[in-house]
C-alpha positions as a printed NumPy array, in Angstrom:
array([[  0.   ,   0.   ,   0.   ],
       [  1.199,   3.96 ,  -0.715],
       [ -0.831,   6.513,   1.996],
       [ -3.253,   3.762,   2.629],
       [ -3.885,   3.037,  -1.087],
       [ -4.299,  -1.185,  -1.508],
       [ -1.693,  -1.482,  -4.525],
       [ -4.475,  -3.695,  -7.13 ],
       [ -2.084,  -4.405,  -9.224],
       [ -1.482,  -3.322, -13.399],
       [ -5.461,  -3.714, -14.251],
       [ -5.75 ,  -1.666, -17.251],
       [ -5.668,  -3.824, -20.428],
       [ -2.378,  -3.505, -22.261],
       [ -3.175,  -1.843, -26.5  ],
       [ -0.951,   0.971, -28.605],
       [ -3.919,   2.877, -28.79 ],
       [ -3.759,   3.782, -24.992],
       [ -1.537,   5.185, -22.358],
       [ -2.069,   2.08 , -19.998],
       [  1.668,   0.975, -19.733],
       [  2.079,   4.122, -17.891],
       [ -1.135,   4.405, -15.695],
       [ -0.238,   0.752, -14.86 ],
       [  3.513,   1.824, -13.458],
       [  1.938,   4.049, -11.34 ],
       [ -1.414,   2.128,  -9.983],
       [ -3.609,   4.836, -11.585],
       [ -6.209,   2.222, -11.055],
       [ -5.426,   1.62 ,  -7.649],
       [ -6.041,   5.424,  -6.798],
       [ -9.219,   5.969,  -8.532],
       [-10.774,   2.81 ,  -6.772],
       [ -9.641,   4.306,  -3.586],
       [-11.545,   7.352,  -4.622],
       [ -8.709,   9.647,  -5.846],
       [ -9.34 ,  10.703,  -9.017],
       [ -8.621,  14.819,  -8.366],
       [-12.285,  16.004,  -7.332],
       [-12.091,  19.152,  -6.224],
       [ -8.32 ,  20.16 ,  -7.33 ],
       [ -7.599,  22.877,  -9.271],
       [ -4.503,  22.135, -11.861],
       [ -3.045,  25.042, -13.498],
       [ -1.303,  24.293, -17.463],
       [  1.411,  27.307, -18.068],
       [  2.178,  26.952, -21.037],
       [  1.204,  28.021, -24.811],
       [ -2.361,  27.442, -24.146],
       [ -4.419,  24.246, -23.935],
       [ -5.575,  23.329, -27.432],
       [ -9.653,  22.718, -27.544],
       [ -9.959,  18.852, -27.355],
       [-12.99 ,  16.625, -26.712],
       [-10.769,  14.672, -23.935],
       [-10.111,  17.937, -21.973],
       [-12.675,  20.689, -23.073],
       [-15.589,  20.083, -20.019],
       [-12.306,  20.029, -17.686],
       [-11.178,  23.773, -18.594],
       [-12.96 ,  26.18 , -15.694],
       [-10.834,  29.282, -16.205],
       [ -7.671,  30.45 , -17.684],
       [ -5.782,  33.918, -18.534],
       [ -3.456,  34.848, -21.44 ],
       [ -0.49 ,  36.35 , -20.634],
       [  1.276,  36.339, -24.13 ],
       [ -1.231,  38.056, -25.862],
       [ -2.914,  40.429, -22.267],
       [ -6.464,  39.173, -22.963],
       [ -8.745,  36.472, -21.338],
       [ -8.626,  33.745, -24.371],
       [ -6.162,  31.808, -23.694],
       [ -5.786,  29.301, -26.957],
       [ -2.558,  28.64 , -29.094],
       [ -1.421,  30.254, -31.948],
       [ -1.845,  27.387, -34.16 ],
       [  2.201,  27.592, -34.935],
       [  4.959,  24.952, -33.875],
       [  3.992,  23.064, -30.22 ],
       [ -0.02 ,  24.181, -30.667],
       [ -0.736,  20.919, -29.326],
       [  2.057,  20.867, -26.503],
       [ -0.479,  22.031, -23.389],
       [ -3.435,  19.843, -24.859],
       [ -0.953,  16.717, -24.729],
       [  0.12 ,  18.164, -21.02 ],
       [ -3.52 ,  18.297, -20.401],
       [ -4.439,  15.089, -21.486],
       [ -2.038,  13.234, -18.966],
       [ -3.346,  15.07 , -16.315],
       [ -7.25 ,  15.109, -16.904],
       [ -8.557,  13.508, -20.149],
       [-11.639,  11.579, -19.928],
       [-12.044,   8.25 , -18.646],
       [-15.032,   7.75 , -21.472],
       [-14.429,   5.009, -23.732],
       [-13.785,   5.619, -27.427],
       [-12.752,   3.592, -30.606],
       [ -9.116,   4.279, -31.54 ],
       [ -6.341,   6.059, -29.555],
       [ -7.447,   7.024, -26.3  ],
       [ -5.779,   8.414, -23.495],
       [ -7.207,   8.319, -19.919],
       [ -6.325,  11.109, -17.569],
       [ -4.156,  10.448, -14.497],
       [ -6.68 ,  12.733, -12.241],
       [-10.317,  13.03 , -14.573],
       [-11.798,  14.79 , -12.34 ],
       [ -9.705,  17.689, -11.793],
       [-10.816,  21.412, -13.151],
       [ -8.275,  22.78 , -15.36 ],
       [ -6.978,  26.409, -15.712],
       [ -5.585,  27.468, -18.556],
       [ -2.545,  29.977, -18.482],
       [ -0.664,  30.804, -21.334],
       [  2.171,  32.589, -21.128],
       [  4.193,  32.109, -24.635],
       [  4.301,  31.086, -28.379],
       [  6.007,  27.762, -29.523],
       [  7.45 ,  29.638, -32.026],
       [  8.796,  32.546, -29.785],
       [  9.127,  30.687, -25.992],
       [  7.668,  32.366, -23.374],
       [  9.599,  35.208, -21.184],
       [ 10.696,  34.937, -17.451],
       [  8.099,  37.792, -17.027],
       [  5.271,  35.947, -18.379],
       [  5.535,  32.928, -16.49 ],
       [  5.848,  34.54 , -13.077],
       [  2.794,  36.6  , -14.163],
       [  1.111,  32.752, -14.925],
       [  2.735,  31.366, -11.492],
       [  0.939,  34.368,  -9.108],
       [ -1.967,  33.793, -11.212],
       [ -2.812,  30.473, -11.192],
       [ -1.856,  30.374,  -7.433],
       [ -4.168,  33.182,  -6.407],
       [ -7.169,  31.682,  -8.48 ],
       [ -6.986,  28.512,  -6.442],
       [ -4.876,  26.495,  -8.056],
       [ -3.258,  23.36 ,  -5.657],
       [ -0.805,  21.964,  -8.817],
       [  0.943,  24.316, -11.363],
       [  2.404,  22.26 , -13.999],
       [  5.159,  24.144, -16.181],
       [  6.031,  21.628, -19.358],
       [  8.183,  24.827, -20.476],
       [ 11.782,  24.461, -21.893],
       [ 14.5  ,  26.509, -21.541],
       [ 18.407,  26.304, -22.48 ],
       [ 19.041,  29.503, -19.962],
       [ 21.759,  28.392, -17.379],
       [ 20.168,  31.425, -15.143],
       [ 16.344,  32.497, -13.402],
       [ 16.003,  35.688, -12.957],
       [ 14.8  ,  36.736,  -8.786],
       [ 11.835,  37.209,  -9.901],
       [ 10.782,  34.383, -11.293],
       [ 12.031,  32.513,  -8.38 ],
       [  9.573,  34.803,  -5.788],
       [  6.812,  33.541,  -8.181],
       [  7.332,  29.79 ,  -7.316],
       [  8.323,  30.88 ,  -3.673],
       [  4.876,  32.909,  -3.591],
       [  3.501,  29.504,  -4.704],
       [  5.238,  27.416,  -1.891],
       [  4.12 ,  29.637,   1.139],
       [  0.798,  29.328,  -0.188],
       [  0.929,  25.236,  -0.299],
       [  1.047,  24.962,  -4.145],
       [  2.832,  22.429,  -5.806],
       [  4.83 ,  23.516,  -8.996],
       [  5.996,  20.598, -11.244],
       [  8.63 ,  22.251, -14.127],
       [  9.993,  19.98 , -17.079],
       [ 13.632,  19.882, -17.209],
       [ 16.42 ,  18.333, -18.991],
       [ 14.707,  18.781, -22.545],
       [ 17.936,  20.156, -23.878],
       [ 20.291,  16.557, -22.763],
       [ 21.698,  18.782, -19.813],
       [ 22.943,  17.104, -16.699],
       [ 20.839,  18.738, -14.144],
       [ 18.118,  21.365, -14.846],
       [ 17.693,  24.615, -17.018],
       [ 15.497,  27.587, -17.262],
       [ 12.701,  27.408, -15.201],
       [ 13.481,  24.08 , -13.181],
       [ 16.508,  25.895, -11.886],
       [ 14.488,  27.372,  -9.354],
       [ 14.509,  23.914,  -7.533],
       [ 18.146,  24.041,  -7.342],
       [ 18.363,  27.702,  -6.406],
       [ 15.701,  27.211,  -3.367],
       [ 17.644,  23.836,  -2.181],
       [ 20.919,  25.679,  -2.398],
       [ 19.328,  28.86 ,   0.015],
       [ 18.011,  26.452,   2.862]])
């Protein structure tokens, strides 16, 4: 058992048209039959802006773009339009059965903000993703997930008081790193190794 969770064992049925293999290494199954299955959390995507999608439209409750200053926060259509929709997917697609591929959500049942803070053809700037990070945090959010890259070997302050403003307030803030085949992080995920190196 993990925090009381009976461990049931790799249930879902094993197809290329799903993501089972990697629900099974975690016991996805095992957690939603114990009841977790993210009611009630509040998972913020900051990225270039979830992508609509039958699997994770009715999951969307709010968002904000940053990028582009306005309150419709959808991607540009260029190069990685589909990034936060794939991001999305993992976290919170539906557990509805279809024909074909199908992905099932880690956590279905979790509402969704949508925060995009860049272009996949531009990136997205320190500024914007600090503005994403304060608000996803102050409009409830309990997970920020960040699939951002970045070959920066720095973070700017501020962008570290963004994730810190995040921790005080109990929010957990997963960032991608190593996209570039660095040994230890870049960009944005350097702000785990800047907070471990100030306590």
């Amino acid at each position: 058992t993990t925090r009381g969770v009976e461990d049931l064992g790799a249930t879902l049925p094993i197809n290329a048209q799903s993501n089972n293999v990697a629900l099974n290494a975690i016991s996805a199954s095992s957690a939603w039959a114990a009841g977790y299955t993210g009611k009630g959390i509040k998972v913020a995507i900051i990225d270039v802006g979830i992508a609509a999608h039958p699997e994770t439209n009715a999951r969307i409750v709010g968002g904000r773009d940053f990028f582009d200053n306005d309150d419709t926060p959808g991607p540009d259509g260029g190069p990685y339009s589909d990034h936060a929709v794939g991001a999305a997917s993992i976290i919170a697609a539906s557990h509805l059965r279809h024909g074909g591929q199908d992905t099932m959500g880690v956590a279905p049942d979790v509402q969704l903000l949508n925060v995009r803070v860049g272009s996949g053809a531009t990136g997205s700037s320190p500024e914007n993703i600090a503005a994403g990070i304060r608000y996803a945090v102050d409009s409830g959010a309990k997970v920020i997930c960040m699939p951002l890259q970045s070959s920066e070997d720095g973070v700017p302050q501020f962008l570290v008081d963004a994730v810190h403003h995040a921790f005080v307030n109990n929010v957990v803030v997963v960032i991608v790193g190593g996209n570039y085949g660095n040994y230890g992080p870049t960009g944005p995920a350097m702000v785990a190794q800047i907070a471990g190196e100030a306590l």
